[in-house]
C-alpha positions, 0 to 999 in steps of 0.5 A: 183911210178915204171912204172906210169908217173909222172905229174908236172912242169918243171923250168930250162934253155937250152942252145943250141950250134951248130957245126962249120959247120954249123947249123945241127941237127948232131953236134947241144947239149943242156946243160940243168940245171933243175929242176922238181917239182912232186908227184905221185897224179900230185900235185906240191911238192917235186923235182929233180935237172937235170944237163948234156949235150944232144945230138940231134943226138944221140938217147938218152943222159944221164944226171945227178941227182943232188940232190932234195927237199923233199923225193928226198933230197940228190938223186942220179942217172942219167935220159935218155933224148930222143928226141920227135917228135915235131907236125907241129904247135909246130916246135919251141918248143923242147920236150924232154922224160925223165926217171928217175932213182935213186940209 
């Protein structure tokens, strides 16, 4: 499971906020509180529980592990979240990288 990317599915809800000053991608943080669905062979199974603010400005925000179903029952530990270049036909949509690490 070390080092090879995971494939599965992604439940959750974003919550966007900007700064006073106005809308710039500077001050603008998202609460995230989700949770992904995974397993090594990409079927759907067993989860992680995600919650923690991200920062767009900075180059990566920490989130926390806060539990999970299956092998991930009771997880512990944190994921680093990084922005992602978005393509000119998906500005709309917010792609985020995320890894991972358990205690």
């Amino acid at each position: 499971m070390s080092g090879a990317p995971m494939v599965g599915k992604v439940r959750g809800i974003t919550v966007t906020r900007s700064s006073e000053e106005g809308t710039t991608p500077d001050g603008q943080m998202m609460m995230i509180a989700m949770v992904a669905s995974f397993d090594e062979n990409g079927n759907v199974g067993d989860s992680l529980n995600f919650f923690g603010l991200h920062h767009y400005s900075a180059l990566e925000s920490h989130i926390a592990v806060i539990g999970g179903t299956g092998r991930y029952f009771k997880a512990n530990g944190f994921a680093i979240v990084k922005n992602v270049a978005a393509s000119a036909n998906e500005i709309a949509r917010k792609k985020l990288l995320i890894t991972v690490y358990l205690k």
